[in-house]
C-alpha positions as CSV (number, residue, x, y, z in Angstrom):
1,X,-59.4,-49.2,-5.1
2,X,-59.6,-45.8,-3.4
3,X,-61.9,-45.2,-0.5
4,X,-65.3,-43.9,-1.2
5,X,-64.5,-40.9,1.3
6,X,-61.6,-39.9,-0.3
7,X,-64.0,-38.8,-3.8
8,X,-65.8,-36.2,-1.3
9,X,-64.2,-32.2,-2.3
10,X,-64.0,-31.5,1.4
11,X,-63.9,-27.6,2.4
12,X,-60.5,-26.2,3.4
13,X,-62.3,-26.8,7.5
14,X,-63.0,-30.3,6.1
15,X,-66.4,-30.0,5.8
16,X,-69.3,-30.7,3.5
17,X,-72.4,-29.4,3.5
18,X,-75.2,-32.1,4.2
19,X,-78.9,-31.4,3.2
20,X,-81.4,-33.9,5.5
21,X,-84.5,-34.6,3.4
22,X,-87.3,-36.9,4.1
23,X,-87.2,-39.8,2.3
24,X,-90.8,-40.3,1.5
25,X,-91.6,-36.9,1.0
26,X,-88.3,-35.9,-0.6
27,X,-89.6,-32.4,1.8
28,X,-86.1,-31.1,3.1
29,X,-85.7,-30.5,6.5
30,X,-82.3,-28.7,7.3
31,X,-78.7,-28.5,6.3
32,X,-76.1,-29.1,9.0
33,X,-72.1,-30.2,8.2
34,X,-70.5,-33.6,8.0
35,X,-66.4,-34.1,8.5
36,X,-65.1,-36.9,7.7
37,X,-65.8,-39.3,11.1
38,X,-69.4,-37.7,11.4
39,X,-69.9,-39.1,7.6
40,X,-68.4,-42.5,8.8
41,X,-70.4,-42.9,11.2
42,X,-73.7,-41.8,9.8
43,X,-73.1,-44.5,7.6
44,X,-71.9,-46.6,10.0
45,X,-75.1,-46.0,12.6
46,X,-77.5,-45.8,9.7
47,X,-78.3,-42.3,11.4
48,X,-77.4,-38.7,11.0
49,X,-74.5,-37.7,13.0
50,X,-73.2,-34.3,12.0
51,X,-70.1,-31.7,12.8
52,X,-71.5,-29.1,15.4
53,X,-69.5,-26.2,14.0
54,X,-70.7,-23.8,16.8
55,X,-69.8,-26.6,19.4
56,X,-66.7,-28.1,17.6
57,X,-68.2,-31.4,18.0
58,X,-69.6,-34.4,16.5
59,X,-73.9,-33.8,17.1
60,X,-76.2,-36.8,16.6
61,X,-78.9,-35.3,15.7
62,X,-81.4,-36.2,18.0
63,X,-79.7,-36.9,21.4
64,X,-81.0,-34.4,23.0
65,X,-84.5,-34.1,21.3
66,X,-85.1,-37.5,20.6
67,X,-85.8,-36.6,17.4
68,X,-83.5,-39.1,15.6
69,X,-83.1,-39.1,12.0
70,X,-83.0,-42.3,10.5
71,X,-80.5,-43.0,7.5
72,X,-82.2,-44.6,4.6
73,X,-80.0,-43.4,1.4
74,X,-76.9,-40.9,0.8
75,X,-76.2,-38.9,-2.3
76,X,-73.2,-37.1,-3.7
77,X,-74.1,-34.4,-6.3
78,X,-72.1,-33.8,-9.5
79,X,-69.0,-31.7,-8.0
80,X,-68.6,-34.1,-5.0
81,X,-69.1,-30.9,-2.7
82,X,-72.8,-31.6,-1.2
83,X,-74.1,-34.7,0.6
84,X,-78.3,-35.2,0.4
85,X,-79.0,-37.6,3.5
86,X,-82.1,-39.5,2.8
87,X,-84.0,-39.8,6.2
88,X,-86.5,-40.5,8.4
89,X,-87.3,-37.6,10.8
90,X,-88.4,-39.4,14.3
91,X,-91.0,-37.6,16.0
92,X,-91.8,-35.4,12.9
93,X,-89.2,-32.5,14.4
94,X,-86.2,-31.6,12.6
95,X,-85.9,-28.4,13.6
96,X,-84.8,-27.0,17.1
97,X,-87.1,-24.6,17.1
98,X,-90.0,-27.2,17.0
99,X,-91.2,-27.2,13.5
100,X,-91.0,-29.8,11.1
101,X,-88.4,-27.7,8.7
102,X,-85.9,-25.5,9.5
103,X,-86.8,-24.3,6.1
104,X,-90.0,-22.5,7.3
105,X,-89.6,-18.7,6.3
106,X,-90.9,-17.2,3.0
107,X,-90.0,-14.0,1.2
108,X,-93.4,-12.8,0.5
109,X,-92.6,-9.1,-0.4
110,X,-89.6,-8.1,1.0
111,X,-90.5,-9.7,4.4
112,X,-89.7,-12.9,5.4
113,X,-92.8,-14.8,7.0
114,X,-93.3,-18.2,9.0
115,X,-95.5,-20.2,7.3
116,X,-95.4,-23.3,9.6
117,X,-96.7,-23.9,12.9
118,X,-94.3,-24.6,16.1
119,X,-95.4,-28.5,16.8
120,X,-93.9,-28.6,20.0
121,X,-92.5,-25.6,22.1
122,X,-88.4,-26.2,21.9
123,X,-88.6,-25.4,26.1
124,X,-90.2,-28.7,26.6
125,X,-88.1,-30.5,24.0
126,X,-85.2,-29.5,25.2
127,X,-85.6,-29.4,29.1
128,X,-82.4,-29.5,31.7
């Protein structure tokens, strides 16, 4: 029996690209990486722990914040080269800049535009 990690197409970094979406609102929140020990312990913690590429570094996503995504189902599409994480967003924040979404820019013509609000200013999320 192989190991369920071993069916993932990880990138030639060995990486996959992991899209957080709520799990009640199927609403997706961001996209962050997984390696292989952030995915075994995301599963193992029952929350999102990612690959910081910027950092080099595993990042559980709400250690600083607080905001703390809870795991409730993983998904592997079709070419075993994207994870869907299923979650609970604590705290309503996935986003470091304060919003809900990191997805919160439209192209209305030509120009992107915010179209969410800040919920809470990222200087007093992310104090000291």
């Amino acid at each position: 029996m192989s190991n369920w990690l071993d069916e993932i197409k990880w990138d030639s970094n060995g990486l996959i690209p992991a899209i957080a979406q709520d799990y009640k609102t199927e609403r997706i929140l961001m996209m962050a990486w997984l390696n292989r020990e952030a995915l075994e312990l995301t599963v193992k913690e029952q929350r999102a722990i990612y690959w910081s590429r910027s950092r080099a570094k595993l990042w559980r996503k709400g250690e600083e914040s607080g905001h703390i995504q809870k795991l409730h189902e993983i998904r592997l599409d079709c070419d075993a080269d994207v994870i869907i994480l299923r979650v609970e967003q604590m705290g309503d924040i996935a986003c470091h800049t304060g919003r809900h979404s990191c997805f919160y820019r439209v192209l209305i013509d030509g120009q992107w535009q915010t179209v969410e609000p800040v919920i809470k200013n990222p200087h007093d999320i992310y104090q000291g």
